[in-house]
PyMOL Python script that loads the backbone (N, CA, C, O; Angstrom):
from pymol import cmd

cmd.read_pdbstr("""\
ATOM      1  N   UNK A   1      -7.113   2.933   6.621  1.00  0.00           N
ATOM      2  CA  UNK A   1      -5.922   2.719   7.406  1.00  0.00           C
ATOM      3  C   UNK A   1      -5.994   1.388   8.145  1.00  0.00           C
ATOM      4  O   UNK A   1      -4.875   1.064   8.544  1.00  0.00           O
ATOM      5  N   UNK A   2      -6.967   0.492   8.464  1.00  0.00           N
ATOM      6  CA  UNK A   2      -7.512  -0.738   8.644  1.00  0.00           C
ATOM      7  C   UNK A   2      -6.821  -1.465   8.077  1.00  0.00           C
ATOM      8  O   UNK A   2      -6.058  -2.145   8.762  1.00  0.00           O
ATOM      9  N   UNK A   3      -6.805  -1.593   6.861  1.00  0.00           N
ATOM     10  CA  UNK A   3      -6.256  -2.446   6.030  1.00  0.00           C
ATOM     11  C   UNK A   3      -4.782  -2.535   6.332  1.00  0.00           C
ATOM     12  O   UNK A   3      -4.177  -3.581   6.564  1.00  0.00           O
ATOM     13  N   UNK A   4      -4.174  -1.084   6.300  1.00  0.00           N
ATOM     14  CA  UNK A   4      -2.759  -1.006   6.166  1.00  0.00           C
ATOM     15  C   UNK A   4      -2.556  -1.520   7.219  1.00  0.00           C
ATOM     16  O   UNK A   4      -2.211  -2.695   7.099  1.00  0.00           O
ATOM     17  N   UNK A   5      -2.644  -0.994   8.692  1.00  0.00           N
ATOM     18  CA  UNK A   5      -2.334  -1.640   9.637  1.00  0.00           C
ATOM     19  C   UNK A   5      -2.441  -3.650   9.805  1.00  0.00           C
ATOM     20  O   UNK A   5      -1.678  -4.475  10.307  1.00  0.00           O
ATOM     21  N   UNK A   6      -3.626  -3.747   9.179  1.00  0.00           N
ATOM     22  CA  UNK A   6      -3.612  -4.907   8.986  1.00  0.00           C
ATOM     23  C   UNK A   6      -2.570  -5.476   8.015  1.00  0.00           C
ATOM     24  O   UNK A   6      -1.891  -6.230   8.711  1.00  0.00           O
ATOM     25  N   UNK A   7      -2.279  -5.491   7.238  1.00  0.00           N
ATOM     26  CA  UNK A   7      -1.130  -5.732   5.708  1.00  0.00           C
ATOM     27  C   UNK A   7       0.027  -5.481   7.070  1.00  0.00           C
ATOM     28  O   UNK A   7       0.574  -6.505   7.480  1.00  0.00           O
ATOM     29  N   UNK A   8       0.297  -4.487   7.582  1.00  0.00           N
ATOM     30  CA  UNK A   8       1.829  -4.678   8.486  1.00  0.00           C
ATOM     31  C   UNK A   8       1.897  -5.455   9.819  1.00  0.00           C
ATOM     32  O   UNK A   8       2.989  -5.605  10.367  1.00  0.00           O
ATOM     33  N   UNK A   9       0.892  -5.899  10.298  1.00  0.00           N
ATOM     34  CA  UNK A   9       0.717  -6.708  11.296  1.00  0.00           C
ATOM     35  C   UNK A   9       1.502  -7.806  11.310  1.00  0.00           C
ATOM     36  O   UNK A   9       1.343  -8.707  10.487  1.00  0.00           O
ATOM     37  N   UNK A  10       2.411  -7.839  12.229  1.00  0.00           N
ATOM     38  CA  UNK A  10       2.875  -9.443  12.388  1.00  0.00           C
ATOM     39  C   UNK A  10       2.276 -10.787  13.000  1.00  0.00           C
ATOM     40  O   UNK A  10       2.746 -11.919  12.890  1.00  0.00           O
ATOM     41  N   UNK A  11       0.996 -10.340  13.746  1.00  0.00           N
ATOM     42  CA  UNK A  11       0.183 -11.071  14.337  1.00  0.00           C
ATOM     43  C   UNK A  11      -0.737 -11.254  13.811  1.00  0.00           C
ATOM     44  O   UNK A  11      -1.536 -10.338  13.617  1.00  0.00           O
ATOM     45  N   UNK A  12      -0.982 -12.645  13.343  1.00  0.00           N
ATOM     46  CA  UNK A  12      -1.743 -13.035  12.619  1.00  0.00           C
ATOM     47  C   UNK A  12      -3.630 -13.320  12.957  1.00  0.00           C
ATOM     48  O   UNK A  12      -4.660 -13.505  12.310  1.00  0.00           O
ATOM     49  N   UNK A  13      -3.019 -13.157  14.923  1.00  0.00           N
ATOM     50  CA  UNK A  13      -4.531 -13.503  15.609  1.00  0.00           C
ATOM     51  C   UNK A  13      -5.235 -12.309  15.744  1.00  0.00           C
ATOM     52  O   UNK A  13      -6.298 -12.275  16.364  1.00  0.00           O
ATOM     53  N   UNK A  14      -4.439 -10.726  14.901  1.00  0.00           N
ATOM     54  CA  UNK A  14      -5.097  -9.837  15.886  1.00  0.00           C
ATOM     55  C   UNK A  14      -6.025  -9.493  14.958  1.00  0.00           C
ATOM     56  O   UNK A  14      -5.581  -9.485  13.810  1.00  0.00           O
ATOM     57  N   UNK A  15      -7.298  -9.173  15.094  1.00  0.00           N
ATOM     58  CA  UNK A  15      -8.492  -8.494  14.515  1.00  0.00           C
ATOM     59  C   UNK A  15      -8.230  -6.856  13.794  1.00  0.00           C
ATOM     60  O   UNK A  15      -7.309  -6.151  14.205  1.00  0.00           O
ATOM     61  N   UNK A  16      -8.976  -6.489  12.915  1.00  0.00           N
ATOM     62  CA  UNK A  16      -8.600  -5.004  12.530  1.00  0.00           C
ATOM     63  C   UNK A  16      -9.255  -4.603  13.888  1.00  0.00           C
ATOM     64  O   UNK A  16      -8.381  -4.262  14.686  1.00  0.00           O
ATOM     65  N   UNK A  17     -10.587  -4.531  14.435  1.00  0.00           N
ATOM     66  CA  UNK A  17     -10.388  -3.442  15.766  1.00  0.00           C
ATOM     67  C   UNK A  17      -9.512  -3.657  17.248  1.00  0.00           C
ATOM     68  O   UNK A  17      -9.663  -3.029  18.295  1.00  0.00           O
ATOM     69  N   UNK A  18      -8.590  -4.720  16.960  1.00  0.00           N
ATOM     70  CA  UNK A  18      -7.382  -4.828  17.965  1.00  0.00           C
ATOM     71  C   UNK A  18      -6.175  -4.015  17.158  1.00  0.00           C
ATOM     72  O   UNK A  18      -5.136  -3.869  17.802  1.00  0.00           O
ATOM     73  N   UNK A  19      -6.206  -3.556  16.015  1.00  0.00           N
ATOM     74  CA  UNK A  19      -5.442  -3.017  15.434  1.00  0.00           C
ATOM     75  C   UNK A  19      -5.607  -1.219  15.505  1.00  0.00           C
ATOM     76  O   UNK A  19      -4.849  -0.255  15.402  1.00  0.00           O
ATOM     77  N   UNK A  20      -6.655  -1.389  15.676  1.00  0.00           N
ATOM     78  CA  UNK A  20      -6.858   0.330  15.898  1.00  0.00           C
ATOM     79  C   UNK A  20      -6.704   0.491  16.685  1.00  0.00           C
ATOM     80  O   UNK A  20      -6.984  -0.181  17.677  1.00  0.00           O
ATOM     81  N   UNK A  21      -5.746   2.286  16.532  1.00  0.00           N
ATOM     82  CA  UNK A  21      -4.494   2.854  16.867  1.00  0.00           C
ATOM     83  C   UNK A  21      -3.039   2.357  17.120  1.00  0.00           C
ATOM     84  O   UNK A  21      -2.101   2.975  17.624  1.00  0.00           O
ATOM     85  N   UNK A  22      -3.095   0.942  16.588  1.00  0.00           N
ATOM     86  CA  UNK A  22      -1.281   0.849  16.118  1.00  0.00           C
ATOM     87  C   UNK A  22      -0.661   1.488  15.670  1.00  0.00           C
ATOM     88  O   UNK A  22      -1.388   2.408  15.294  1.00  0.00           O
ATOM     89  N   UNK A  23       0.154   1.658  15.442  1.00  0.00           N
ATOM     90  CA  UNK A  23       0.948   2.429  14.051  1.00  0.00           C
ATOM     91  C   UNK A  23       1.581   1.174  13.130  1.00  0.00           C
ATOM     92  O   UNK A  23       1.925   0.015  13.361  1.00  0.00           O
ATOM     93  N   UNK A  24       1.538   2.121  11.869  1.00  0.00           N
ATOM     94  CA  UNK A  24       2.230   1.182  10.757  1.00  0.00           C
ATOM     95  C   UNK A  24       3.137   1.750  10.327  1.00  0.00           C
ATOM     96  O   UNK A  24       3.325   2.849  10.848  1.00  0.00           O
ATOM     97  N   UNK A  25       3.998   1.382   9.352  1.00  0.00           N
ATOM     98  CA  UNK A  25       5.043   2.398   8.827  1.00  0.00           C
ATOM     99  C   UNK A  25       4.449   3.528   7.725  1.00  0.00           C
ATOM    100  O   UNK A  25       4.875   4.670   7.556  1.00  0.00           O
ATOM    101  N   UNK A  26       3.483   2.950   7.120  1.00  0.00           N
ATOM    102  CA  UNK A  26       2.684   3.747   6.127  1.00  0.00           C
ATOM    103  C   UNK A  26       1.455   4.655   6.867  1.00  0.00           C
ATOM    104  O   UNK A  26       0.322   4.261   7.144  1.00  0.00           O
ATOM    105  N   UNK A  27       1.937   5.753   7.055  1.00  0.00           N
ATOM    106  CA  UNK A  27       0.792   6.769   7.231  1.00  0.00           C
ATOM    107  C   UNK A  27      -0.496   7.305   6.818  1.00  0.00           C
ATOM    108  O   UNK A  27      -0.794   6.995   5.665  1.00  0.00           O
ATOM    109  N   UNK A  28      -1.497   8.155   7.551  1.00  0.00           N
ATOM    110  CA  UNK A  28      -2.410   8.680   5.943  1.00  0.00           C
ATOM    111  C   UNK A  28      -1.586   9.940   5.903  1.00  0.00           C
ATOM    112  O   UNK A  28      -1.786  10.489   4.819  1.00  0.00           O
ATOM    113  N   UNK A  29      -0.584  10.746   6.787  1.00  0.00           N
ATOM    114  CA  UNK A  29       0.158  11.785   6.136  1.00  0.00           C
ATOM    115  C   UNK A  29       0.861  10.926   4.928  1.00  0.00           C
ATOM    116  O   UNK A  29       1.147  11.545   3.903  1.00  0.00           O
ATOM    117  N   UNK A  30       1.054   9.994   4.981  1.00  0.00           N
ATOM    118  CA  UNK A  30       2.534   9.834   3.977  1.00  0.00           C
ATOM    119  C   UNK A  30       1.201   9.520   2.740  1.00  0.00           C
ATOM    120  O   UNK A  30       0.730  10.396   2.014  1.00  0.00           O
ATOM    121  N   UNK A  31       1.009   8.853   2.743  1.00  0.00           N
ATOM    122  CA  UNK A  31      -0.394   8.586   1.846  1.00  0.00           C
ATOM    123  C   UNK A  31      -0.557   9.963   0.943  1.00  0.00           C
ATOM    124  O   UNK A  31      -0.290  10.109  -0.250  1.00  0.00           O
ATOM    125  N   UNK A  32      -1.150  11.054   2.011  1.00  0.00           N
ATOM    126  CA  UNK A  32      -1.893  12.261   1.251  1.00  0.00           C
ATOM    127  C   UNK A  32      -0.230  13.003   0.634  1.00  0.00           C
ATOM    128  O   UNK A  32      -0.272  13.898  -0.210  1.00  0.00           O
ATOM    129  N   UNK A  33       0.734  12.641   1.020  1.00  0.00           N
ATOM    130  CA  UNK A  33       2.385  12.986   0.615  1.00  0.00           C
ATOM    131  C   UNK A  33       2.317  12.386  -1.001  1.00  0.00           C
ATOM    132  O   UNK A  33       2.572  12.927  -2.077  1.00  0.00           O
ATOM    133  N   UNK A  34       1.851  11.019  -0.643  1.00  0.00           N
ATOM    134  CA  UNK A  34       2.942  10.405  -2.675  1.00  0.00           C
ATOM    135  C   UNK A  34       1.834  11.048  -3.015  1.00  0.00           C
ATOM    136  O   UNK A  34       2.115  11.738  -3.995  1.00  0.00           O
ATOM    137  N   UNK A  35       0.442  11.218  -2.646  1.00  0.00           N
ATOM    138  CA  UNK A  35      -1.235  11.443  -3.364  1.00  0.00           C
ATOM    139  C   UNK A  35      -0.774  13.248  -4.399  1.00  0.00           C
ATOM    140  O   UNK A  35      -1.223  13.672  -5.464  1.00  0.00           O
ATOM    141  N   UNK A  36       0.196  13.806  -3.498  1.00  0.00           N
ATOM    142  CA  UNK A  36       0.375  15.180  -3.963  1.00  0.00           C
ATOM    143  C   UNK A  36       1.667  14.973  -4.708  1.00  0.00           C
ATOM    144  O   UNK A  36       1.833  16.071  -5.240  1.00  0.00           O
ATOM    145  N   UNK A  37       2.041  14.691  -4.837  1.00  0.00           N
ATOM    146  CA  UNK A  37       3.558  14.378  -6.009  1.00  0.00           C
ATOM    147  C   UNK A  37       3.368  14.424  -7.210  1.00  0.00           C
ATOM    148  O   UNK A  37       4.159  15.021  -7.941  1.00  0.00           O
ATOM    149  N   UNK A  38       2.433  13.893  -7.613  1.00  0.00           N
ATOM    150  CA  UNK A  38       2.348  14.579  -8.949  1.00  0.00           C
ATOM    151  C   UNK A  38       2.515  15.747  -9.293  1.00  0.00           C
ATOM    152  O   UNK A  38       3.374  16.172 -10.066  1.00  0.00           O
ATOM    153  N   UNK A  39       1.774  16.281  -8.784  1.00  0.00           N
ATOM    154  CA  UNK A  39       1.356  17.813  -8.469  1.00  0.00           C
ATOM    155  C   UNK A  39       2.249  18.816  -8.560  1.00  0.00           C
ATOM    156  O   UNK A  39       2.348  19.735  -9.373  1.00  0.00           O
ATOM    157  N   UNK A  40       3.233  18.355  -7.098  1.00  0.00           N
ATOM    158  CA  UNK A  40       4.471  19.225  -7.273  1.00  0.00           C
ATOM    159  C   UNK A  40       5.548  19.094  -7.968  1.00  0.00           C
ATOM    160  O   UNK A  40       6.431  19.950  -8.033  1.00  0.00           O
ATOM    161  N   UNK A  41       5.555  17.693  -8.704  1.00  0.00           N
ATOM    162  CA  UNK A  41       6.696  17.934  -9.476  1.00  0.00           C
ATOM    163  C   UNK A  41       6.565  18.704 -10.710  1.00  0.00           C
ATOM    164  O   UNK A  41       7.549  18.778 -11.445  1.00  0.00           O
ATOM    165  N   UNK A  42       5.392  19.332 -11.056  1.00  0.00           N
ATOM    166  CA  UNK A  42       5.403  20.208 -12.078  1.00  0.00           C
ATOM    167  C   UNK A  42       5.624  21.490 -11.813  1.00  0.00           C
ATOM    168  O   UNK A  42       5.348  22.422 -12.568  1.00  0.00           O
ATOM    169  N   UNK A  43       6.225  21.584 -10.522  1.00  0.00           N
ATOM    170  CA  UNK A  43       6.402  22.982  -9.891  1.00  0.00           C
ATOM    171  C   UNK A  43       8.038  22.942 -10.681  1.00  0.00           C
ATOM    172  O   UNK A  43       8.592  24.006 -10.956  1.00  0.00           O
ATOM    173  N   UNK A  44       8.464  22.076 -10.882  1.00  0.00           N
ATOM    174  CA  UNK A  44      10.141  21.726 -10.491  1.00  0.00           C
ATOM    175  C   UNK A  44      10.538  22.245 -11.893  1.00  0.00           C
ATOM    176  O   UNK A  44       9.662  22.099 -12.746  1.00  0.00           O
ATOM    177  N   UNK A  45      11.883  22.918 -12.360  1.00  0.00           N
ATOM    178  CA  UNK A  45      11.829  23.506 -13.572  1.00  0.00           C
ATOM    179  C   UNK A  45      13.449  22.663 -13.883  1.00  0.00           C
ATOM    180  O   UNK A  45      13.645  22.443 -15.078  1.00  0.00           O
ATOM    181  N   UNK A  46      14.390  22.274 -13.074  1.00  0.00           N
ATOM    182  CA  UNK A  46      15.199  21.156 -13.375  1.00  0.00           C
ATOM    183  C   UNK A  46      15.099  19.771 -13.453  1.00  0.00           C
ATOM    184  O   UNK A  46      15.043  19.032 -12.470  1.00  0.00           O
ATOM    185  N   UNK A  47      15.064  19.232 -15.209  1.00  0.00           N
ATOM    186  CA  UNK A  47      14.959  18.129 -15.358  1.00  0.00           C
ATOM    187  C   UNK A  47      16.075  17.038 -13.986  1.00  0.00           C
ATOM    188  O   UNK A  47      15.774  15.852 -13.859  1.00  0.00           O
ATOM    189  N   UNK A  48      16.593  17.296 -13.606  1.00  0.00           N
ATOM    190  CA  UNK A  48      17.530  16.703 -13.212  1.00  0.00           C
ATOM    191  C   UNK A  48      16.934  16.501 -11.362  1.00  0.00           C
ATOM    192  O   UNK A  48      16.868  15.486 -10.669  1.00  0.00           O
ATOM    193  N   UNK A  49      16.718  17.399 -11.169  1.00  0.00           N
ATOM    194  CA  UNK A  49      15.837  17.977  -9.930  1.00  0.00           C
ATOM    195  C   UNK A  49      14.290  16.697 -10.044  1.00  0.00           C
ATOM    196  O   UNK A  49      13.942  15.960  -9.121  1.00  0.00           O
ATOM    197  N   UNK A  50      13.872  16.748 -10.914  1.00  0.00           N
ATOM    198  CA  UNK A  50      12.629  16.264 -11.187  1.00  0.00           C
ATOM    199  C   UNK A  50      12.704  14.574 -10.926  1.00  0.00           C
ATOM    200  O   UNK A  50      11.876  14.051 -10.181  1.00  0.00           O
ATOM    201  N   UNK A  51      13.649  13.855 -11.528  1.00  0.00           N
ATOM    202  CA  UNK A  51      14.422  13.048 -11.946  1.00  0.00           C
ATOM    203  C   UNK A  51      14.807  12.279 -10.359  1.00  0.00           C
ATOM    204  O   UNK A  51      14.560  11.089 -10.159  1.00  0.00           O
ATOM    205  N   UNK A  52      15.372  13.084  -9.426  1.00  0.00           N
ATOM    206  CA  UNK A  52      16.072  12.805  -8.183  1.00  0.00           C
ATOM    207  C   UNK A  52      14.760  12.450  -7.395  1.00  0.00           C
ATOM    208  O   UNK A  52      14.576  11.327  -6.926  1.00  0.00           O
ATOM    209  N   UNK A  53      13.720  13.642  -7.262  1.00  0.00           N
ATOM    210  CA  UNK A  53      12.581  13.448  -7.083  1.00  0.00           C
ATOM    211  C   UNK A  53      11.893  12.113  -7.140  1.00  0.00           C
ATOM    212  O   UNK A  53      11.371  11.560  -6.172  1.00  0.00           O
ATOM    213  N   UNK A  54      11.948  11.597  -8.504  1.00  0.00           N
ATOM    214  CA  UNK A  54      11.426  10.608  -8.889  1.00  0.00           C
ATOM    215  C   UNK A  54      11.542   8.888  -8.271  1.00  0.00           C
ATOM    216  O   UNK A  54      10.731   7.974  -8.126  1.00  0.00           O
ATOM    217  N   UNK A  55      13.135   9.082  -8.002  1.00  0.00           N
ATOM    218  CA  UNK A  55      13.831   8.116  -7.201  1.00  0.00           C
ATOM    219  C   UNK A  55      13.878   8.088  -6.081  1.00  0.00           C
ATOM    220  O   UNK A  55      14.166   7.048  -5.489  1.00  0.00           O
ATOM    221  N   UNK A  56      13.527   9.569  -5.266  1.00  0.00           N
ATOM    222  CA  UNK A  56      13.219   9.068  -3.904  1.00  0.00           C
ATOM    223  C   UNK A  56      11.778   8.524  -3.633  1.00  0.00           C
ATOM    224  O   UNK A  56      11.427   7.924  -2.617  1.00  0.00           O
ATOM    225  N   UNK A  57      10.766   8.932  -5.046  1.00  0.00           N
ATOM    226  CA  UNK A  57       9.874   8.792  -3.955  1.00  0.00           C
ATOM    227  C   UNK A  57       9.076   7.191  -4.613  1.00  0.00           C
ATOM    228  O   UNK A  57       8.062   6.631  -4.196  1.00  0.00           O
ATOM    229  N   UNK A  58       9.955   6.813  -5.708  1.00  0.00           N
ATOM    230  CA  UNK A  58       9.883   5.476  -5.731  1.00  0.00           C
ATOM    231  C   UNK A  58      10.493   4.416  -5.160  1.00  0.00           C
ATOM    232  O   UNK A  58      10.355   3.223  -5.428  1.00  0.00           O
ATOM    233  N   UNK A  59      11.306   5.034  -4.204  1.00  0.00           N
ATOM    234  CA  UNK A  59      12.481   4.250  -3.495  1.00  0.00           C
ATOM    235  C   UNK A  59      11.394   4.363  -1.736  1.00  0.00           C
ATOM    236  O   UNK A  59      11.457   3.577  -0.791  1.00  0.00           O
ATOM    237  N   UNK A  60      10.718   5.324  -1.841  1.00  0.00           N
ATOM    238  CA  UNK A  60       9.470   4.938  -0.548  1.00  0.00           C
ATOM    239  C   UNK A  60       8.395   4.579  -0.756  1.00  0.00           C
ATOM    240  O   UNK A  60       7.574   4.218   0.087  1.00  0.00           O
ATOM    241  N   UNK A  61       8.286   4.624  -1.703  1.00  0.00           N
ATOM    242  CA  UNK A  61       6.814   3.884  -2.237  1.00  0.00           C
ATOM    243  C   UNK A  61       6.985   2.232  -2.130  1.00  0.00           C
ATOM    244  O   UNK A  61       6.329   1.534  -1.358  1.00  0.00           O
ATOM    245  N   UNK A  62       7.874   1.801  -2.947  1.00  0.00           N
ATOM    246  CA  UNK A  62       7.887   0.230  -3.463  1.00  0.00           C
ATOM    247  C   UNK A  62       7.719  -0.497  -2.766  1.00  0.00           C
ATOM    248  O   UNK A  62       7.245  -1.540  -3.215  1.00  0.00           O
ATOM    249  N   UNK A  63       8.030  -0.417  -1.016  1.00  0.00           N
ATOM    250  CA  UNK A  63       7.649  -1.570  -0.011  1.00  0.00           C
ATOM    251  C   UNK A  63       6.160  -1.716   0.350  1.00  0.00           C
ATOM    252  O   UNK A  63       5.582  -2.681   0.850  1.00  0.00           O
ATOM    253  N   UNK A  64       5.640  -0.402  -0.065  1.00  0.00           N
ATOM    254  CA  UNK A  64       3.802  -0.160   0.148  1.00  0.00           C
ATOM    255  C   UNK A  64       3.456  -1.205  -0.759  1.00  0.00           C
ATOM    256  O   UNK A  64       2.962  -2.325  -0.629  1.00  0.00           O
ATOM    257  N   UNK A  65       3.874  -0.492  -1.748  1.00  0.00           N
ATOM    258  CA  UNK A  65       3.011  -1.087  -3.327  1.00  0.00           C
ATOM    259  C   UNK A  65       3.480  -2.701  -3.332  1.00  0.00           C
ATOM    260  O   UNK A  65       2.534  -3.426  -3.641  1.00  0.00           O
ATOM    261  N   UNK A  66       4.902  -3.530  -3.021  1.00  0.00           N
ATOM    262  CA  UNK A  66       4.776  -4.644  -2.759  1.00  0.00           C
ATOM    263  C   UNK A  66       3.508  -5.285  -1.923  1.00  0.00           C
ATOM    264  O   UNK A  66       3.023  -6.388  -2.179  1.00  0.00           O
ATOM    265  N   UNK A  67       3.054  -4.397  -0.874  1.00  0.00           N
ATOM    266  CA  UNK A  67       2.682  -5.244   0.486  1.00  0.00           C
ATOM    267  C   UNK A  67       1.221  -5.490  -0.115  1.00  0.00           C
ATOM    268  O   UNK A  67       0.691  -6.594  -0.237  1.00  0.00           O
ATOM    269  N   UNK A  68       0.501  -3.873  -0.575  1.00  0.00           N
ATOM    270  CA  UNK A  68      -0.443  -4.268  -1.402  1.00  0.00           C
ATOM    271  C   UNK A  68      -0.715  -4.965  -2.814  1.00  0.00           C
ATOM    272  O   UNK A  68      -1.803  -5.335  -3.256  1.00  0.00           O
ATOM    273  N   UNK A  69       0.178  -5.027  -3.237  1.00  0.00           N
ATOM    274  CA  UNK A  69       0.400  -6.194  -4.990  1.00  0.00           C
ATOM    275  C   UNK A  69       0.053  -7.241  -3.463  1.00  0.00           C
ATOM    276  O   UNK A  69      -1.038  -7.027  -2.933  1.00  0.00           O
ATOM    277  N   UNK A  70       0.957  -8.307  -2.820  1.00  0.00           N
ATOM    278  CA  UNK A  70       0.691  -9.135  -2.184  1.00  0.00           C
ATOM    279  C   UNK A  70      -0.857  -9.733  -1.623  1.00  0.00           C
ATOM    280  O   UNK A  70      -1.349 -10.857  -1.521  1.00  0.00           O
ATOM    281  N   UNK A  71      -1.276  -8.469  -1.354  1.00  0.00           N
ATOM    282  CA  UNK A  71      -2.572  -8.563  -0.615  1.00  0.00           C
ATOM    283  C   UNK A  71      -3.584  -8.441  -1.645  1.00  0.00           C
ATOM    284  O   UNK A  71      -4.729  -8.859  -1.475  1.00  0.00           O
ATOM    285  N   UNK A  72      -3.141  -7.811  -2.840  1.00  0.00           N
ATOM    286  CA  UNK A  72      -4.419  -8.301  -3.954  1.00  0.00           C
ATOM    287  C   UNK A  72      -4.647  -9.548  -4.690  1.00  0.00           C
ATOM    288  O   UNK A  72      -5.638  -9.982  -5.277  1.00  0.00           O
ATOM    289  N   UNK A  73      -3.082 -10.155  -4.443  1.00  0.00           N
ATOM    290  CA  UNK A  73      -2.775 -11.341  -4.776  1.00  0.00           C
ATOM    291  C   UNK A  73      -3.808 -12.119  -4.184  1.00  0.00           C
ATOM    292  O   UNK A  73      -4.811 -12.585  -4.725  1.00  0.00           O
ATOM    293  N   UNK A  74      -3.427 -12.197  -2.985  1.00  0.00           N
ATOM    294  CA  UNK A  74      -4.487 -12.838  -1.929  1.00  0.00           C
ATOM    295  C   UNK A  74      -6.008 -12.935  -2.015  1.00  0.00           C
ATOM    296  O   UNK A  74      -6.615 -13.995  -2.167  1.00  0.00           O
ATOM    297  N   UNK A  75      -6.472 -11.930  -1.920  1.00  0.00           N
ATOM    298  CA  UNK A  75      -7.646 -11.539  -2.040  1.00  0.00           C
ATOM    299  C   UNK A  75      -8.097 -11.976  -3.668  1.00  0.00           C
ATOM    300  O   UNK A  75      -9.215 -12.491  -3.649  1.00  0.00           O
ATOM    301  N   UNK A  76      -7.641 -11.918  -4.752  1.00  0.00           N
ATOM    302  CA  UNK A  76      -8.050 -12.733  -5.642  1.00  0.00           C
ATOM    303  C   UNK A  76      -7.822 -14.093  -5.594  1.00  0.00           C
ATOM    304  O   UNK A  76      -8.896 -14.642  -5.838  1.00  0.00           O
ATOM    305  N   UNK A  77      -6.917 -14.943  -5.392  1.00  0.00           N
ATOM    306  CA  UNK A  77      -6.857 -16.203  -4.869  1.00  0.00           C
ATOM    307  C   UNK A  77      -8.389 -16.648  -3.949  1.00  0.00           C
ATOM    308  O   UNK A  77      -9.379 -17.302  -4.276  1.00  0.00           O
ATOM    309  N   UNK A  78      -8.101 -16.129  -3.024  1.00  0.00           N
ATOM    310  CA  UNK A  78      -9.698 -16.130  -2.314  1.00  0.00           C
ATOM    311  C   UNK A  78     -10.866 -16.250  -3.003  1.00  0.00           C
ATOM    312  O   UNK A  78     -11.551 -17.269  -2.924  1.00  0.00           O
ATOM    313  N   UNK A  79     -11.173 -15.269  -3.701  1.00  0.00           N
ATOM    314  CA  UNK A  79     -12.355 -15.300  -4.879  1.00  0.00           C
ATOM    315  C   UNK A  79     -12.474 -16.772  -5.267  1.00  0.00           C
ATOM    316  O   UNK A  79     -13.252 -17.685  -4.991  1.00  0.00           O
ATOM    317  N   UNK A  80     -11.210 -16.603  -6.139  1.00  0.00           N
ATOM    318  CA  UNK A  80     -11.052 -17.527  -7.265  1.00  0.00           C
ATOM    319  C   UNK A  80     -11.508 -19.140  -6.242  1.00  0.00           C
ATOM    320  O   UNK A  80     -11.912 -20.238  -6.624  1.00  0.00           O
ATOM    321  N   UNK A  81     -11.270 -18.711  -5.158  1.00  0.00           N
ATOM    322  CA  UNK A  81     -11.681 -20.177  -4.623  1.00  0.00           C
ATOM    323  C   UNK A  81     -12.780 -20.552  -4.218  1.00  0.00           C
ATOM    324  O   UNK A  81     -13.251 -21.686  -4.142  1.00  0.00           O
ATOM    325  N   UNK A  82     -13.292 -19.337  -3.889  1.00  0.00           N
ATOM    326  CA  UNK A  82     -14.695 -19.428  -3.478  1.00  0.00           C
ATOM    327  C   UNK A  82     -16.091 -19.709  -4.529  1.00  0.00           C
ATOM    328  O   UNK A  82     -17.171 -20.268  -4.341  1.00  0.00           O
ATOM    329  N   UNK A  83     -15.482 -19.036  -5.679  1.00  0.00           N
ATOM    330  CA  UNK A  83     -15.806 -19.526  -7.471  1.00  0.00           C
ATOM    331  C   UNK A  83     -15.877 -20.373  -7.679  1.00  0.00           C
ATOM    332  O   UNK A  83     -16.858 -20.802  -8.286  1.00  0.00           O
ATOM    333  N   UNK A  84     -14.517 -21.391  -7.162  1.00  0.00           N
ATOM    334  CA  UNK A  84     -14.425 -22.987  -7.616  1.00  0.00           C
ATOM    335  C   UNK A  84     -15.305 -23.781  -6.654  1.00  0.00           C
ATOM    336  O   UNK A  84     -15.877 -24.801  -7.041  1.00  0.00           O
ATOM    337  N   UNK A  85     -15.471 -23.135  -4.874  1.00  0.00           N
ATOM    338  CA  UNK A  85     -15.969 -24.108  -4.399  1.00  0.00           C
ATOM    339  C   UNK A  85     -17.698 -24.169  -5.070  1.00  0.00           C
ATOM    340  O   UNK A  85     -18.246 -25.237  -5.342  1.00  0.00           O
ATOM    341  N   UNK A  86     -18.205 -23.125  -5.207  1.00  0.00           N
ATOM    342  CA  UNK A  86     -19.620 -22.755  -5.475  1.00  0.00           C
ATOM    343  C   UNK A  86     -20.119 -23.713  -6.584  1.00  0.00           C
ATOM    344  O   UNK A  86     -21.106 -24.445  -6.529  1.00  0.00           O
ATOM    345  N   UNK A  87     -19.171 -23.549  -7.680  1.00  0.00           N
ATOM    346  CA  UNK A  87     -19.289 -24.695  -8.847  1.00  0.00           C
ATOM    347  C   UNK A  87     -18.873 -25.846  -8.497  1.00  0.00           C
ATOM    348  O   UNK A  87     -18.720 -26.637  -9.428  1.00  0.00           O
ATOM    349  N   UNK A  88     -18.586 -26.290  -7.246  1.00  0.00           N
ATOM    350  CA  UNK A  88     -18.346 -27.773  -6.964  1.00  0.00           C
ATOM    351  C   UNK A  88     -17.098 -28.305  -7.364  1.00  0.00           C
ATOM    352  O   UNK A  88     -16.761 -29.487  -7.290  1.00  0.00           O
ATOM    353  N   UNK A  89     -16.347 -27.228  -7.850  1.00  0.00           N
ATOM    354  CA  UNK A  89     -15.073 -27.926  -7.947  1.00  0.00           C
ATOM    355  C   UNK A  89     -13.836 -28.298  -6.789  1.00  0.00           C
ATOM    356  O   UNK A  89     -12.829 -28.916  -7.138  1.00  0.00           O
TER     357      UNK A  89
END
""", "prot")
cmd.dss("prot")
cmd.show_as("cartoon", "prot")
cmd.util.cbc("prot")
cmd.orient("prot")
């Protein structure tokens, strides 16, 4: 939850343990929520039902999964530079 809070931070000076107990918009309830979705949508016996399902909970997911795509972005960039500086490039 470190991370996340960190990834939603608008302050760029604050440390992850100045960050603990912020809140973020992303929870670990909401977390252990999409973590069980699989799960229950095999409870669901209307395709259509299943379907609706599907769109809400990709319609709350996608700003997560942007923030982290972003931040892996990052974090490989980083590497990749630290690669180049090592080899002297």
């Amino acid at each position: 939850m470190d991370v996340v809070r960190l990834r939603y931070s608008t302050d760029w000076r604050k440390t992850m343990p100045d960050l603990r107990g912020s809140k973020a918009p992303v929870t670990l309830a909401r977390i252990r929520r999409w973590d069980r979705w699989p799960s229950q949508i095999l409870e669901i016996d209307d395709p259509v039902e299943v379907f609706r399902s599907l769109a809400e909970f990709e319609a709350e997911f996608e700003p997560f999964e942007h923030k982290v795509t972003e931040l892996a972005v990052a974090i490989d960039g980083q590497i990749q530079h630290q690669i180049d500086v090592a080899r002297g490039k």
